[in-house]
MIVO-657065 format. One record per residue (C-alpha): chain; residue number from 1; residue in three letters; x, z, y. Coordinates in pm, 1 decimal. Each point is the difference from the previous one (the first is absolute). Layout:
<rs>
chain: A&n: NUM&res: ALA&u: X&w: Z&v: Y
...
</rs>
This chain:
<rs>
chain: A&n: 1&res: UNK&u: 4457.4&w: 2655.5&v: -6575.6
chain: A&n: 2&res: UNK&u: -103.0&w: -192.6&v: 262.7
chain: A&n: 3&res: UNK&u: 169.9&w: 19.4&v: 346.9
chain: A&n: 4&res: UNK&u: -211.2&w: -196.8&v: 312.1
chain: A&n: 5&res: UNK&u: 222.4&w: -99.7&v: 261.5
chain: A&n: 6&res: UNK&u: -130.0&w: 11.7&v: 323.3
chain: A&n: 7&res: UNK&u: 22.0&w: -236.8&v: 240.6
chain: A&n: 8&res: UNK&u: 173.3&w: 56.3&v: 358.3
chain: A&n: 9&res: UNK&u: -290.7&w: -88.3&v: 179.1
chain: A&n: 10&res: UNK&u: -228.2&w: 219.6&v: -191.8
chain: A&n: 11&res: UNK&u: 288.7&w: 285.7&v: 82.8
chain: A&n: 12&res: UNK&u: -25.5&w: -125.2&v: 338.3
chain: A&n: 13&res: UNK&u: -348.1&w: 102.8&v: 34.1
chain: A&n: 14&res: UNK&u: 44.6&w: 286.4&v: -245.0
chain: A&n: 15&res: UNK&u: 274.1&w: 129.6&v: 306.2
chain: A&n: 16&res: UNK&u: -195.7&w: -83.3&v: 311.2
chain: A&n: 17&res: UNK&u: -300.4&w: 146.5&v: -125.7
chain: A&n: 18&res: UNK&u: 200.8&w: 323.3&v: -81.9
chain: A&n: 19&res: UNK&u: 152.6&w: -24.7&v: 327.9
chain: A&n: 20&res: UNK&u: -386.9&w: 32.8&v: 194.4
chain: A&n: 21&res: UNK&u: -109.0&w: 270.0&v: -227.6
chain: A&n: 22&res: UNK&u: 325.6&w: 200.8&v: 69.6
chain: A&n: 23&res: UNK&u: -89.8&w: -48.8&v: 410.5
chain: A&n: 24&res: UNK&u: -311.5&w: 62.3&v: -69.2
chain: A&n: 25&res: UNK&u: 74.4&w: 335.8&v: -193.6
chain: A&n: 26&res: UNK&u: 258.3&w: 135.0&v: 295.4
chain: A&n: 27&res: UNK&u: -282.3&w: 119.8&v: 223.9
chain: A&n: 28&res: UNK&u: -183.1&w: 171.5&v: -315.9
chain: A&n: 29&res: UNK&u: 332.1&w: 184.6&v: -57.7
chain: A&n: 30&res: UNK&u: 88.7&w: 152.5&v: 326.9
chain: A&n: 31&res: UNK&u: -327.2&w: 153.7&v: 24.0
chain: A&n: 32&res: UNK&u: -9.4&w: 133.1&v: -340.0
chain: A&n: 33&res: UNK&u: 309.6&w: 164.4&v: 82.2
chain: A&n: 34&res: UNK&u: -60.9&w: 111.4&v: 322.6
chain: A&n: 35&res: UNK&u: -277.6&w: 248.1&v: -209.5
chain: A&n: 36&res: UNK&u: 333.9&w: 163.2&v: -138.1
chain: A&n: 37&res: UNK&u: 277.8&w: -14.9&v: 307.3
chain: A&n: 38&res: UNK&u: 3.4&w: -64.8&v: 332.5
chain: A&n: 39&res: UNK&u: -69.7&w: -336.7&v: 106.9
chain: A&n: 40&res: UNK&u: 376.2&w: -211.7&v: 25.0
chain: A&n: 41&res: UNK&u: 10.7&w: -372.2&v: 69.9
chain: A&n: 42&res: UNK&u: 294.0&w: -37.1&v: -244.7
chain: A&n: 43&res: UNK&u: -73.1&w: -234.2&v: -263.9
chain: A&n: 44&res: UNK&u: 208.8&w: 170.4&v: -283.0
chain: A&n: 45&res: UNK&u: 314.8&w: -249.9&v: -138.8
chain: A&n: 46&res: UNK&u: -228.0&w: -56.5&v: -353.4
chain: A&n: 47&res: UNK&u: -320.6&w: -136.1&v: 157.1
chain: A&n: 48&res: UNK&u: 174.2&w: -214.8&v: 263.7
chain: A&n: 49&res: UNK&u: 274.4&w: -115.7&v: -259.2
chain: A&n: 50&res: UNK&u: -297.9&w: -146.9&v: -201.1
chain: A&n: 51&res: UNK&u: -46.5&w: -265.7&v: 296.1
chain: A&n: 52&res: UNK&u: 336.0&w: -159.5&v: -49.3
chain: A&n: 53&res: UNK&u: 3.9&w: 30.3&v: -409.5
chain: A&n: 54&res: UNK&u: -328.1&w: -231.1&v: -10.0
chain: A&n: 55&res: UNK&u: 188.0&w: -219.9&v: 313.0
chain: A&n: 56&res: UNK&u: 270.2&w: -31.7&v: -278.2
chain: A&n: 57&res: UNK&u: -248.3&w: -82.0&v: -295.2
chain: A&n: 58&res: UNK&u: -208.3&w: -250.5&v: 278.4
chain: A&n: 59&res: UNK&u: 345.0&w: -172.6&v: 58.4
chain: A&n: 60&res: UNK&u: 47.3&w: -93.0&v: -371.9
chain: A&n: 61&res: UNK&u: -375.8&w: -92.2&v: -57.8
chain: A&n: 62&res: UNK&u: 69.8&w: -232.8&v: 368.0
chain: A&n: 63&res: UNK&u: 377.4&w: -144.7&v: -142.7
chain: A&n: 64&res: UNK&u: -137.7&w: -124.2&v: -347.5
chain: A&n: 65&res: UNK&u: -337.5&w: -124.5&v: 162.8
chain: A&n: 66&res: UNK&u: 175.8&w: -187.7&v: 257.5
chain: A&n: 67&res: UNK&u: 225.4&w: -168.0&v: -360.5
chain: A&n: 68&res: UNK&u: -305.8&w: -82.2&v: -177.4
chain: A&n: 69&res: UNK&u: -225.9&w: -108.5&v: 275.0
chain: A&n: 70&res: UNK&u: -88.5&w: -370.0&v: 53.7
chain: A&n: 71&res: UNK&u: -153.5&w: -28.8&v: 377.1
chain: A&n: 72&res: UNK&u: 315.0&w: 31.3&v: 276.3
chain: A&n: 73&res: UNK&u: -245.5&w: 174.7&v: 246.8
chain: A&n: 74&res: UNK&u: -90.3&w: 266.9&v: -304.7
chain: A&n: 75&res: UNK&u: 362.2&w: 102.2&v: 36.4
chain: A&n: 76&res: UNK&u: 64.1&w: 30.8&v: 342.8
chain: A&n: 77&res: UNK&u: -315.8&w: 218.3&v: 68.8
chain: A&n: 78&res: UNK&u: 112.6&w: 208.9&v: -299.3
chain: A&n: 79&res: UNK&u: 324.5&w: 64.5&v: 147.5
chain: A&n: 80&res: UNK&u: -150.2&w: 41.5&v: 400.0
chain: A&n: 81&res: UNK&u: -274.0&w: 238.6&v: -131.2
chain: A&n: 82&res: UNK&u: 259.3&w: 232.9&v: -175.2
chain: A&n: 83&res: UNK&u: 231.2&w: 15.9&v: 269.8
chain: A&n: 84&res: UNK&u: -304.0&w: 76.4&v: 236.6
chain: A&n: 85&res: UNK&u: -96.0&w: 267.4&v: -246.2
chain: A&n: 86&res: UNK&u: 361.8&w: 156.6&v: -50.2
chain: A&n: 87&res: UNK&u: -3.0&w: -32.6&v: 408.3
chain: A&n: 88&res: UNK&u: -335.5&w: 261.4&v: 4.2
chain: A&n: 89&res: UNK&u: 151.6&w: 213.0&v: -301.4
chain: A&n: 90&res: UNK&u: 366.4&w: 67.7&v: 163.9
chain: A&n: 91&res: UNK&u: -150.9&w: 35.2&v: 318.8
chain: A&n: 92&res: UNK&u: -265.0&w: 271.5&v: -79.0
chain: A&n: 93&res: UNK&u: 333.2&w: 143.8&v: -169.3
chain: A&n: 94&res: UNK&u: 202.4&w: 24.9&v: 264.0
chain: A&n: 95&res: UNK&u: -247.5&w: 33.9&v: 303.3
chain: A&n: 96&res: UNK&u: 108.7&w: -276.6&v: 224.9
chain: A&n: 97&res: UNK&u: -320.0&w: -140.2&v: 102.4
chain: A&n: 98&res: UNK&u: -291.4&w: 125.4&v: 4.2
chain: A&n: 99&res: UNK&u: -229.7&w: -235.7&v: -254.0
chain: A&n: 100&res: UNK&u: -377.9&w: 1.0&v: -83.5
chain: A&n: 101&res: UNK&u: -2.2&w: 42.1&v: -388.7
chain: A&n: 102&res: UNK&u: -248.8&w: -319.6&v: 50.6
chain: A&n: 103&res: UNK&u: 272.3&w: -228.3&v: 5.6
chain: A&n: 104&res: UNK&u: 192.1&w: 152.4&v: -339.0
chain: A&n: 105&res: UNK&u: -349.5&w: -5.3&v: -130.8
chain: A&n: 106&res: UNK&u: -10.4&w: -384.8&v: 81.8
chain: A&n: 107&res: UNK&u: 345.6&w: -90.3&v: -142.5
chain: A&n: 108&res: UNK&u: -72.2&w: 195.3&v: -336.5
chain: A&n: 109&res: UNK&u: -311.3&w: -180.7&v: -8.9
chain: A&n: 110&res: UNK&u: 121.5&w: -372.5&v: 89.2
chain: A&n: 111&res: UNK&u: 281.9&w: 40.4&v: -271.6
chain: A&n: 112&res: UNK&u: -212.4&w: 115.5&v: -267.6
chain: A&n: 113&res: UNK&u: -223.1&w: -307.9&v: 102.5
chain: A&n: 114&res: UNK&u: 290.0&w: -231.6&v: -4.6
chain: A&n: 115&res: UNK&u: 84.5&w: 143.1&v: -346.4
chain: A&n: 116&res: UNK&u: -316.7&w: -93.6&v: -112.6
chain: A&n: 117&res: UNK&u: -30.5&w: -364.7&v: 140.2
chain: A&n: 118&res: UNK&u: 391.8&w: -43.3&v: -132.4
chain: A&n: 119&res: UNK&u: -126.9&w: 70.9&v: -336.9
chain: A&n: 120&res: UNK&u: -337.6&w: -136.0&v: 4.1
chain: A&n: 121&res: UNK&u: 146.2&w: -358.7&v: 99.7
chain: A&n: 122&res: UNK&u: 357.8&w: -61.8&v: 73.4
chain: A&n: 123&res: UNK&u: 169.7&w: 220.3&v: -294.8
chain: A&n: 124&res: UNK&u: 220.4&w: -234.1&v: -277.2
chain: A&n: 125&res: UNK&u: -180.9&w: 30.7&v: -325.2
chain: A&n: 126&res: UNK&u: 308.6&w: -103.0&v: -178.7
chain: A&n: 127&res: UNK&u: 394.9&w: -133.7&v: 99.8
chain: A&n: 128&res: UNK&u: -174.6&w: -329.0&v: 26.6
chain: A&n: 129&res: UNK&u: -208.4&w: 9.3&v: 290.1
chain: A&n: 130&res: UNK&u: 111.3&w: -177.6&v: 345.3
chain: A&n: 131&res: UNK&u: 144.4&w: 307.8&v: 259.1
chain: A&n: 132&res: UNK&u: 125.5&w: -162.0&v: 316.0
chain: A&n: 133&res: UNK&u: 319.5&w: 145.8&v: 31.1
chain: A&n: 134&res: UNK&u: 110.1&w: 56.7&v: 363.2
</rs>
């Protein structure tokens, strides 16, 4: 049997992709339901609880890519792109400001891309590579 193990910048993506697709999908919901009930602008606790479960999974993929990454700046635009993008997420939640999707869009997007520069050219092959510890 042979188990893959997956790397946490290939999760990473795997979770920010998943994370557009589900904002994408939101719209396509509500008016597939509105066919059946009257039209609510509740987003029920499921759907919306799926925004902070792939925040969780982007976290881990962000905390072991920030270990294993070799470039200083690769880290600290890791870590500023998923607090921007857990900014958008628990604000849509909670309705504080009002937020063109555009800009949760963005962060998604500039993580997933930072995911795959991290492990196109700064990720440690093995425990003997040079990481610049801060």
């Amino acid at each position: 049997m042979n188990i893959k193990v997956i790397s946490s910048d290939h999760l990473g993506i795997y979770a920010n992709v998943a994370c557009m697709l589900h904002c994408l999908a939101t719209p396509f919901l509500f008016i597939s339901q509105s066919e059946f009930s009257t039209l609510s602008h509740e987003i029920p606790f499921f759907w919306q609880s799926i925004n902070y479960l792939l925040l969780i999974i982007s976290f881990a993929a962000i905390f072991r890519s920030v270990q294993n990454s070799t470039n200083l700046y690769i880290k600290i635009f890791l870590i500023t792109a998923w607090f921007f993008l857990s900014f958008f997420i628990i604000n849509e939640g909670l309705e504080a400001y009002h937020i063109p999707e555009l800009f949760t869009y963005s962060a998604a997007i500039t993580l997933s891309a930072l995911h795959i520069y991290n492990l196109k050219y700064c990720t440690c092959k093995d425990d003997e590579c040079c990481v610049h510890k801060v």
